[in-house]
C-alpha positions as CSV (number, residue, x, y, z in Angstrom):
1,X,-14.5,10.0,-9.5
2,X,-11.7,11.4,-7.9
3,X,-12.6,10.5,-4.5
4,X,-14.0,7.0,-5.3
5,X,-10.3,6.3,-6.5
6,X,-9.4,7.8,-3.3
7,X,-11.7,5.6,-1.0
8,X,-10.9,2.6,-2.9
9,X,-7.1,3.5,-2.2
10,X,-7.4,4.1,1.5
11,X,-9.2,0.6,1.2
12,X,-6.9,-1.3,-0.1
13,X,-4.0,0.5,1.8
14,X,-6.0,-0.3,5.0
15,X,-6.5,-4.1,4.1
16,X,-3.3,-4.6,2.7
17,X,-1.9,-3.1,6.8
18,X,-4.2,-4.8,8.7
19,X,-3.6,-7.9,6.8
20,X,-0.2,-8.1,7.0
21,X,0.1,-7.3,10.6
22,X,-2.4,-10.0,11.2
23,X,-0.4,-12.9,9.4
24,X,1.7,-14.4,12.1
25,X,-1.3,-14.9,14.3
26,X,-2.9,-16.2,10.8
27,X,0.0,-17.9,10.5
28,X,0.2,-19.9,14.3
29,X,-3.7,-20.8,13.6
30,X,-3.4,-21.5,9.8
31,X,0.1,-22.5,8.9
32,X,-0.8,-25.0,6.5
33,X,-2.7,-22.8,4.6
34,X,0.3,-19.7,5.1
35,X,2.9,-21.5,4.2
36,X,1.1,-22.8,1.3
37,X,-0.3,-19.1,-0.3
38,X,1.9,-16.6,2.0
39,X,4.6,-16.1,-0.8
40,X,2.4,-16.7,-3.8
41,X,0.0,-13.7,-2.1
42,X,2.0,-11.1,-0.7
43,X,5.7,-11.6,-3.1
44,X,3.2,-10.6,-5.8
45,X,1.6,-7.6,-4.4
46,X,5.4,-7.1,-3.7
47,X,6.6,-7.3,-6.8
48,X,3.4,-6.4,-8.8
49,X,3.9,-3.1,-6.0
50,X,7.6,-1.9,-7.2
51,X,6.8,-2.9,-11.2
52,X,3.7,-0.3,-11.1
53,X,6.3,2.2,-9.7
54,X,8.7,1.7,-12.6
55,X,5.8,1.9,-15.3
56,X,4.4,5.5,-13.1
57,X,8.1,6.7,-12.9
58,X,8.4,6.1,-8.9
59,X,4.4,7.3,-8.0
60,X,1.7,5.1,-6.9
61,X,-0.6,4.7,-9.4
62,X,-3.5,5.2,-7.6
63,X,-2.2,8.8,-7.4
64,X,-1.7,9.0,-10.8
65,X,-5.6,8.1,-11.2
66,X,-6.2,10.2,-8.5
67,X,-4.9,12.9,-10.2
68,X,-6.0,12.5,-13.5
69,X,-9.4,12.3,-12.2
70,X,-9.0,15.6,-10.1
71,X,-7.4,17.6,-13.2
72,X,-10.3,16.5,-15.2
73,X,-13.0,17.4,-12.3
74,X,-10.8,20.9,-12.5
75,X,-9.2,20.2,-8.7
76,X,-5.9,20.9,-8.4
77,X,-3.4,18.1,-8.4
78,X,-0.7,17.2,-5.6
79,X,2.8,16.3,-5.9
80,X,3.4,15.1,-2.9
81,X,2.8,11.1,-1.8
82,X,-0.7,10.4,-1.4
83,X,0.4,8.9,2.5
84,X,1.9,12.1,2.9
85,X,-0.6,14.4,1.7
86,X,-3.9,12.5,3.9
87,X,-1.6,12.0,6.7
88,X,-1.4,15.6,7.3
89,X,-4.7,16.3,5.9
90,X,-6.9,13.9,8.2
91,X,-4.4,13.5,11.0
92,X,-2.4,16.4,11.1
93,X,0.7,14.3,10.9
94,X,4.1,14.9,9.1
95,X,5.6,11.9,8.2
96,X,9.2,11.3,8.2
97,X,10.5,11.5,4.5
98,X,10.8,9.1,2.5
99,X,8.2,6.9,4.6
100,X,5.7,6.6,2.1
101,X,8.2,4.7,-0.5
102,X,9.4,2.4,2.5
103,X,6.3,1.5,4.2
104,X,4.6,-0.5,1.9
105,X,7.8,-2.5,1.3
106,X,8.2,-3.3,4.8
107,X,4.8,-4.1,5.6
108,X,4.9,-6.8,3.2
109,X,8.0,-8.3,4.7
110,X,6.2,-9.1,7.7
111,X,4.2,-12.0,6.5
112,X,7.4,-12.9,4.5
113,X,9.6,-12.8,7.2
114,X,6.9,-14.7,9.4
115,X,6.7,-17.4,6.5
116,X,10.3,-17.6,7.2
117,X,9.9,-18.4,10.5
118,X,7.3,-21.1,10.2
């Protein structure tokens, strides 16, 4: 279960990126429709983002799933930010610290600041 938690976290990660890199060319082709839904959409993954940290106590809480699945499969739990931890582990990439509790914060400014713009 562990992993399913893990694939569905990568997923939504990975849409959440792409998505928000994508929205100022949504946003030339669409802007009716962006500047209608852009701040209802992504200022409430925003916020619905940093209130999840406050309830986990600063971790993601699809790490703290993660991990609760894994302790129960008997897997050894990690401490380290889940964008950390897979970084290294699939790429063999050490991110800078502290990137993993700015990134998704500024990835959802883009489309912000792109509403902003429009």
């Amino acid at each position: 279960m562990s992993r399913l938690v893990l694939f569905f976290h990568t997923l939504v990660l990975t849409g959440l990126v792409i998505a928000c890199l994508l929205s100022p060319v949504f946003a030339l082709n669409y802007w009716i429709i962006f500047d209608t839904y852009v701040l209802r959409v992504f200022g409430g993954i925003g916020v619905l983002t940093l209130a999840t940290w406050y309830v986990y106590g600063g971790e993601c809480p699809f790490t703290v799933w993660e991990n609760s699945f894994r302790k129960s499969e008997g897997k050894q739990i990690y401490t380290e930010p889940c964008m950390d931890r897979y970084a290294l582990r699939w790429f063999g990439l050490t991110l800078p610290r502290r990137f993993s509790d700015i990134f998704p914060i500024a990835i959802l400014l883009i489309p912000l600041v792109t509403r902003a713009f429009i």
